[in-house]
C-alpha positions as a Markdown table, in Angstrom:
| # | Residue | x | y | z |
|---|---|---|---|---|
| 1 | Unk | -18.4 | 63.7 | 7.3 |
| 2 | Unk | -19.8 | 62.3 | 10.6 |
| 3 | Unk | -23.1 | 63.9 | 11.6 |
| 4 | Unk | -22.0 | 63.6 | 15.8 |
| 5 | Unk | -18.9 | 63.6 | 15.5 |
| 6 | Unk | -16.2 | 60.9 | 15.4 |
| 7 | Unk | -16.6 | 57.6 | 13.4 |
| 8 | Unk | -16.3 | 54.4 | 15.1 |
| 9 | Unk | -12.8 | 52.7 | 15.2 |
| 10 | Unk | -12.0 | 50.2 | 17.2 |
| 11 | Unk | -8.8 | 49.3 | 18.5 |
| 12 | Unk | -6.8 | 46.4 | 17.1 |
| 13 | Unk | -6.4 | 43.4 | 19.2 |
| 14 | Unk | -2.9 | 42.0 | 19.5 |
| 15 | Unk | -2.7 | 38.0 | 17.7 |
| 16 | Unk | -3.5 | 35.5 | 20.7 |
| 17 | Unk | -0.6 | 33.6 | 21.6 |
| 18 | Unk | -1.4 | 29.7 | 20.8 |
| 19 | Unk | -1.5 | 27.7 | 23.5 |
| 20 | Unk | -0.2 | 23.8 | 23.8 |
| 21 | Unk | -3.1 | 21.5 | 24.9 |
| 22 | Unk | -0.4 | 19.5 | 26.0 |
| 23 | Unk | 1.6 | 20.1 | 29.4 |
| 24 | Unk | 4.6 | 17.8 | 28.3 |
| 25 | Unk | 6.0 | 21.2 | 27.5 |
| 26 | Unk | 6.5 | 22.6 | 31.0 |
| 27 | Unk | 7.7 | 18.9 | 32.3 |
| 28 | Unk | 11.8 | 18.6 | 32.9 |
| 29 | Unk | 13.5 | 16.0 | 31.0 |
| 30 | Unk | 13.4 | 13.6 | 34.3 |
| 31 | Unk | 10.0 | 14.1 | 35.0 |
| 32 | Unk | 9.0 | 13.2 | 31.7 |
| 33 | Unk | 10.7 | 9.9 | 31.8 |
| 34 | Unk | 9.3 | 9.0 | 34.7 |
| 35 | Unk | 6.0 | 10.2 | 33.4 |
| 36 | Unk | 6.3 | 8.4 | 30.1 |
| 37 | Unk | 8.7 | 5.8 | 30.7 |
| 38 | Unk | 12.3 | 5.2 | 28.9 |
| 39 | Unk | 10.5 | 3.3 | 25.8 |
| 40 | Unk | 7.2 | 4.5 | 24.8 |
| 41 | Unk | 6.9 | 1.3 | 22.5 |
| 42 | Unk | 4.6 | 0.5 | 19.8 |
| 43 | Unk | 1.5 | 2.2 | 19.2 |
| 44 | Unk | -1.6 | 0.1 | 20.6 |
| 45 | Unk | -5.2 | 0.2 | 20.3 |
| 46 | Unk | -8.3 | -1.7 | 21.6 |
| 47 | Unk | -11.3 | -2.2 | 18.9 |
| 48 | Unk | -14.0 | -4.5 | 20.1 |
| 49 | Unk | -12.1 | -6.4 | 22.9 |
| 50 | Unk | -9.1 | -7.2 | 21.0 |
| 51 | Unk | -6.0 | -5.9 | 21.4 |
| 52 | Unk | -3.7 | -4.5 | 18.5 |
| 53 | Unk | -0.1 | -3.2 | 18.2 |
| 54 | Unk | 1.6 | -1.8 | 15.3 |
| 55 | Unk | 4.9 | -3.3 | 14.5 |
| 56 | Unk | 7.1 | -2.6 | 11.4 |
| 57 | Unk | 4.2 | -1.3 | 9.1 |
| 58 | Unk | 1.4 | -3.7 | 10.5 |
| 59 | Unk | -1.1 | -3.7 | 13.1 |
| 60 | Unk | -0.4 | -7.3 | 15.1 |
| 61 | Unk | -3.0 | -8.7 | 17.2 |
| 62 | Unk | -1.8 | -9.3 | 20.9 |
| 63 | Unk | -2.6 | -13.0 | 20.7 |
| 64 | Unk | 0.0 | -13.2 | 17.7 |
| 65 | Unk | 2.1 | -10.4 | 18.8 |
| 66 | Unk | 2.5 | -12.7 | 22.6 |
| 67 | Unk | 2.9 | -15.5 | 20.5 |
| 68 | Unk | 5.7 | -14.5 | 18.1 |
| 69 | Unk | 7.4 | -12.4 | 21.7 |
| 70 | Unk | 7.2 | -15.7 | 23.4 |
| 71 | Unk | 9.0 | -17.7 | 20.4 |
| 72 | Unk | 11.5 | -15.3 | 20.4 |
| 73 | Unk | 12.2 | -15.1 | 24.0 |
| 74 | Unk | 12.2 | -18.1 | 25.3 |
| 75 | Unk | 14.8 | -19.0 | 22.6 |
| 76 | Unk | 13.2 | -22.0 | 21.1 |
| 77 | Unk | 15.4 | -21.9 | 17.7 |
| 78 | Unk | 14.1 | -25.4 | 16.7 |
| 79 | Unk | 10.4 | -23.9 | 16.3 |
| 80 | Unk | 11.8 | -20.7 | 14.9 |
| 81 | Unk | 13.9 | -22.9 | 11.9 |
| 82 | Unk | 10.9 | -25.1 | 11.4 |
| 83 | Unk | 8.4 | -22.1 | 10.7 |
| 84 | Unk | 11.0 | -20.3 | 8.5 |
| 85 | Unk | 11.7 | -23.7 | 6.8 |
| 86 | Unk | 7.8 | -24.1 | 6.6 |
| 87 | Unk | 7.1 | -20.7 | 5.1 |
| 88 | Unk | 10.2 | -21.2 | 2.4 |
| 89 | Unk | 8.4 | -24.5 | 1.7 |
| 90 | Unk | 5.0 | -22.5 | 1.0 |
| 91 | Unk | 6.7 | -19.5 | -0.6 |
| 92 | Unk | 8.0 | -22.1 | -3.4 |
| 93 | Unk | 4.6 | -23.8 | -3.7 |
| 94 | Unk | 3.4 | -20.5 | -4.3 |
| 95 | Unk | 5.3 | -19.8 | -6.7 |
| 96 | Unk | 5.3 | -23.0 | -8.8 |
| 97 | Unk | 1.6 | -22.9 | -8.2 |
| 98 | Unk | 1.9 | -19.0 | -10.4 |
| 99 | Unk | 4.0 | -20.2 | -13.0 |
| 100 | Unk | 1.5 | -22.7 | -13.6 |
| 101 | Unk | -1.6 | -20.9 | -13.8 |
| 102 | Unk | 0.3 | -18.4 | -16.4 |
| 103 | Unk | 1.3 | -21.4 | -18.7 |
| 104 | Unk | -2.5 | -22.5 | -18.4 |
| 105 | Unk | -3.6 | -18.9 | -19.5 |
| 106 | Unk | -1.0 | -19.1 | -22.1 |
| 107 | Unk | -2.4 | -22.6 | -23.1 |
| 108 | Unk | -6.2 | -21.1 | -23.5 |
| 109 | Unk | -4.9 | -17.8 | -25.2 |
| 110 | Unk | -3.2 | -19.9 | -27.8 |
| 111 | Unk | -6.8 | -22.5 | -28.4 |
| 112 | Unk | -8.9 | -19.2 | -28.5 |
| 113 | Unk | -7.0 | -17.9 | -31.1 |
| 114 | Unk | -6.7 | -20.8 | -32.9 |
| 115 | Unk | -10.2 | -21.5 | -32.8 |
| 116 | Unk | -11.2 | -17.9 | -33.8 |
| 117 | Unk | -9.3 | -19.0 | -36.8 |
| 118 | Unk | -10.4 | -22.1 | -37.6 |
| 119 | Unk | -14.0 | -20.2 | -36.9 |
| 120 | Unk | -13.3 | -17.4 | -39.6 |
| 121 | Unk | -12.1 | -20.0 | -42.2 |
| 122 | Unk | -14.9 | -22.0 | -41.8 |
| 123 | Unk | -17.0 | -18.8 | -42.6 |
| 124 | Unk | -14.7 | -17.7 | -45.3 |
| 125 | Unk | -15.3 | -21.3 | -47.1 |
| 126 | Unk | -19.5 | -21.3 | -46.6 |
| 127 | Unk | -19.7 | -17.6 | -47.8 |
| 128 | Unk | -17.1 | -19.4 | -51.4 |
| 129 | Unk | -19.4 | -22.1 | -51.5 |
| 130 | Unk | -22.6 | -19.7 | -51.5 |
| 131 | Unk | -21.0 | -17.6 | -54.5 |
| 132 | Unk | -20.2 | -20.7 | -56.7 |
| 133 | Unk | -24.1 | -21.8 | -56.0 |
């Protein structure tokens, strides 16, 4: 039991409504697009004076991002064929180049092995040798 009197409750405060950081909220649909633009585009970023963009999983460069938009817009096919052509050239290369470093592993597996072998039997007839002694 209190000695003066009354304990000491406090109210309860009512849960603060969150508010948006953003004002997009309170913008009509119009005023957003004028705000924003129709197409937002790809993200974009600056980091140490070059310019990136992030197209279909990967952050592009502008240099190479200009590059391939130029290539592609100004309709030069023939350069566009002779860099896919190019890149199905390298792609086989590649390839042959991995099929060929696996046979060469298999190659060195198979002389380890057969070496270890030749290795033990060598041992095998010294330690014979040393018994009949």
């Amino acid at each position: 039991m209190p000695l003066f009197g009354n304990t000491f409750s406090p109210k309860k405060i009512p849960p603060r409504k969150s508010a948006s950081l953003s004002s997009l909220h309170t913008l009509d649909r119009s005023t957003r697009e004028i705000e924003l633009g129709l197409e937002y585009g790809p993200p974009a970023m600056n980091l140490g004076g070059q310019s990136w963009k992030f197209e279909e999983g990967q952050w592009i460069s502008a240099k190479n991002y200009t590059l391939l938009a130029e290539l592609v817009g100004n309709g030069s096919s023939k350069e566009c064929q002779r860099l896919k052509k190019r890149n199905v050239q390298l792609e086989e290369e590649n390839n042959l180049l991995k099929l060929k470093i696996e046979i060469l592993l298999d190659m060195l597996t198979e002389t380890t092995v057969e070496y270890h072998l030749m290795e033990k039997e060598a041992e095998d007839i010294k330690t014979q040798i040393r018994r009949k002694k």
